[in-house]
N, C-alpha and C positions, 0 to 999 in steps of 0.2 A: 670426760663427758660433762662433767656438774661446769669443767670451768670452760667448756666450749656452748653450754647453755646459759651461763650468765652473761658473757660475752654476745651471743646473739640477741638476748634479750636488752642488754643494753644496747646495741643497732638499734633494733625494734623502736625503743622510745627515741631514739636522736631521730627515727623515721618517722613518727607519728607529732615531732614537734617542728620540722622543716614541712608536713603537711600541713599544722594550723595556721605555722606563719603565711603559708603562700593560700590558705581558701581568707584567712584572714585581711592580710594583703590585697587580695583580688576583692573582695568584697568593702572595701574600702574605698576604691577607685567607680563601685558599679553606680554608686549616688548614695541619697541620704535617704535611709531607709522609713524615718520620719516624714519628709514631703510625698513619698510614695505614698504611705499612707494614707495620708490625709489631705489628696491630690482631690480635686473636684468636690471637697466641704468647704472652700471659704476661710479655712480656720487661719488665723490671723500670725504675726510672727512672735506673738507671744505666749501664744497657743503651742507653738511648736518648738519655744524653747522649752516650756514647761513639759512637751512629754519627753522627749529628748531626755533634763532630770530627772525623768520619774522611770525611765528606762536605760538612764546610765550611761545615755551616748554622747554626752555634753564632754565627759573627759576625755584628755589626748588620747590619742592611738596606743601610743605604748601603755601606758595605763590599763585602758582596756583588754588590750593582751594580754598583759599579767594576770589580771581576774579573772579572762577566760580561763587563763594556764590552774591558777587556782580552785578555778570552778570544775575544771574537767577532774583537777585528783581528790575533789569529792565528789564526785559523779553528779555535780550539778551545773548544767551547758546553758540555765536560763529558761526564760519562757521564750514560745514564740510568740513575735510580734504581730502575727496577725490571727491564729486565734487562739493566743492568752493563755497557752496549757505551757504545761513544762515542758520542755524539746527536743530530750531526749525521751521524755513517754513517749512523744507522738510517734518517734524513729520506730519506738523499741513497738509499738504497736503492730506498724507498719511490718515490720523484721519478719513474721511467719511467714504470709506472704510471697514475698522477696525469696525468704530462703527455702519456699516449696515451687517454686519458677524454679531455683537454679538448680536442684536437686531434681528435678527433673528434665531440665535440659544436658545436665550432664551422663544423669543415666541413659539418655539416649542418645548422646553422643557415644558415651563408653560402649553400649551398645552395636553399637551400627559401626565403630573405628575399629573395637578388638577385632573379632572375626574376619572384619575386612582384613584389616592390615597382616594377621597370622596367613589367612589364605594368599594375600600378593606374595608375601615371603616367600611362602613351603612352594607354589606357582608361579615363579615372578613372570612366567611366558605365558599364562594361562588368560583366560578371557578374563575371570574375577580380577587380577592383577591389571588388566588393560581398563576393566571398566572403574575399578576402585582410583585410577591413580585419574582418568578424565572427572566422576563425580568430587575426587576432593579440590581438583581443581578448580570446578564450578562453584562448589563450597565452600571455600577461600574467597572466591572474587566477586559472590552474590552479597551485595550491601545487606545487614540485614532489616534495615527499615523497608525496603526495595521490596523483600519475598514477605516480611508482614502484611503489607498491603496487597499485593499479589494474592495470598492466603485466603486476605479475607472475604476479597472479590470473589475467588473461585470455590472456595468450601464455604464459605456462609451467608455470600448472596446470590451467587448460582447453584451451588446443591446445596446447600440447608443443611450439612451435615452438622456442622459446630457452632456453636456461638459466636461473633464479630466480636466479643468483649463481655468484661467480667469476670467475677471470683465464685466458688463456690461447689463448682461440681465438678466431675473430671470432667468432663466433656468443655468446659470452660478453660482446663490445661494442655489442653492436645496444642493447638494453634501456637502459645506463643513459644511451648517447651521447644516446639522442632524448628520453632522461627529462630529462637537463641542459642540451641544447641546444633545446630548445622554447620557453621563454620568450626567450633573445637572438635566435630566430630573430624572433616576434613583436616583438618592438622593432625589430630593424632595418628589414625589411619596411616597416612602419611612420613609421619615419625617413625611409628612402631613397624611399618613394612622396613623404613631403611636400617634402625636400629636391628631388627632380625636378622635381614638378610647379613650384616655384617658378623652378625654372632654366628650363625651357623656356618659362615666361612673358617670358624675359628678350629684349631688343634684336636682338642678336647669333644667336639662334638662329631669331628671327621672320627676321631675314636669308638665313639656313642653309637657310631652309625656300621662301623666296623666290628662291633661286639653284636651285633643285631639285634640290636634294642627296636622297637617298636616305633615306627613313627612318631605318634603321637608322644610317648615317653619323651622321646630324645627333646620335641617341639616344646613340651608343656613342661616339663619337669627340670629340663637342662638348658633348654636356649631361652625360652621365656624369660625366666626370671631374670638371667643377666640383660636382656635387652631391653627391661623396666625402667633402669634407670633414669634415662632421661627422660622414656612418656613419662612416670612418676611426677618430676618436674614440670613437664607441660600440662600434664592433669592439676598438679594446686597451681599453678598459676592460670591455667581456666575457669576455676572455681572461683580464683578471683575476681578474675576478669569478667565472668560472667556476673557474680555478686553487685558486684560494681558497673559493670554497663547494660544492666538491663532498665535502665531511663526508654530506651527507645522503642524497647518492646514492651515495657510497661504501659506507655503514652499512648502507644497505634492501639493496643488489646485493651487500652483502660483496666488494666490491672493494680488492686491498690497495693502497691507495695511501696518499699524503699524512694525506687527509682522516680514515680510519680509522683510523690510526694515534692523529693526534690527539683524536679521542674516545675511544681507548683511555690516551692520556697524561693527559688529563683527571681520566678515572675515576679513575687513579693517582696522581694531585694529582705526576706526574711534571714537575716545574719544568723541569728543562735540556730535557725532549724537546721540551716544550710550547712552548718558548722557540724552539731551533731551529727546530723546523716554521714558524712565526710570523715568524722573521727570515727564512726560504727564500721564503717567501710575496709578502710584503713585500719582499724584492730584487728580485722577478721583475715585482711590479707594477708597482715604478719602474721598472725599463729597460723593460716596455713601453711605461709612459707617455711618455717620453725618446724610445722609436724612432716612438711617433705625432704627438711634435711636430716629429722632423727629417723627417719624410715628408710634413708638410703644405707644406714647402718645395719639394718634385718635383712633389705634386700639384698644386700655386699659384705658378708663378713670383714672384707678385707680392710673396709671403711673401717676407720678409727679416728675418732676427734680427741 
């Protein structure tokens, strides 16, 4: 185990340094993050070599990569260039946020997927099974910048139930949680019906059901947990995924989190913010992924690394 987690932990870093080189890379090619600045002042070209040194962008590329490389393993990613704070505070600011959206889209994914998906299994001919498998379909295929907007049309400028945008109360959470957590509910649901229904085809349960064990027993106690395994997998990689792509839902809900930040670092061709957000991201996906592979080992005795 210790030498299948050193091993995954060094992935992890060759992951997180093929990430910097390519937001590095791309932000390279996006312009000069200096004439952005100081586009519509006038400031002359002397003006703009001088900040340029006084911001470190004068030296080569590789260069500058290296100092980043250096600056991230003392946890220091720079100021941002446009407003002048360190840039990874401003991330880490932003991060609560970020991480009360996703934690709430996800329990209402988990929500709304478990149930569904056990009852298509234990039914797969039943109406719940007929209606579960058309909404994940529809939940799958709805954009979700597409139903943000829709959302806010219909709950917060025709019934007034929610707020159109904003942080701070829950009624401010309702809107984008279900705007971001719709599609991974749709997936899992989906998953967890096919992954069941294949377990309870299996020996061991035809048994379970032949000693006259209890429905529910057999469902919850015996076939469940073997057919975790791979929602498990799609649940942290949801997490991620959601961590990480909530730019969209951030933006339409004016939510200050992560995500808006970084389309406002964007706009500002702001390299260090952009960088930071991107490394924060990126850590968090790997240690999920990391805690969903030492967990297939609880759910699976049989698993052994």
């Amino acid at each position: 185990m210790t030498r299948y987690l050193l091993r995954r932990l060094g992935q992890s870093a060759l992951v997180l340094i093929l990430v910097t080189m390519a937001v590095f890379g791309l932000l390279q090619v996006a312009g000069d993050p200096v004439v952005i600045m100081l586009s519509g002042t006038g400031a002359s070209e002397e003006q703009l070599q001088s900040l340029r040194r006084e911001l470190g962008l004068d030296a080569p590329a590789p260069v500058r990569y290296l100092r980043f490389l250096g600056g991230l393993l003392r946890g220091d990613l720079g100021k941002s260039l446009r407003f002048n704070q360190d840039a990874m505070g401003l991330v880490l600011e932003r991060l609560p946020a970020t991480l009360l959206i996703t934690v709430a889209a996800l329990g209402f994914a988990l929500a709304g997927a478990i149930p569904v998906g056990i009852l298509s299994a234990v039914r797969p001919r039943g109406a719940i099974s007929y209606a579960g498998r058309v909404l994940a379909t529809i939940g799958q295929a709805t954009p979700v910048f597409w139903l943000g907007i829709m959302m806010v049309l219909l709950f917060s400028v025709q019934l007034r139930w929610f707020p159109a945008g904003g942080y701070g109360t829950p009624a401010h959470l309702v809107l984008p949680a279900v705007a971001l957590g719709l599609y991974p509910m749709a997936r899992i649901s989906r998953l967890l019906r096919s992954s069941l229904l294949e377990v309870l085809s299996q020996d061991y349960v035809r048994t379970a059901w032949a000693k006259g064990l209890h429905e529910r027993g057999v469902v919850l106690r015996h076939a469940l947990k073997n057919a975790a395994l791979p929602v498990v997998t799609v649940i942290g990689l949801s997490f991620g995924a959601l961590l990480g792509g909530a730019v969209v839902t951030e933006t339409i809900f004016a939510w200050p989190g992560v995500g808006l930040l970084s389309v406002q670092a964007i706009y500002n061709r702001d390299a260090n913010l952009v960088q930071a957000a991107v490394v924060l991201v990126a850590v968090a996906f790997t240690i999920v992924n990391l805690l969903v592979d030492v967990l297939y080992a609880w759910l699976d005795p049989r698993i052994r690394y």
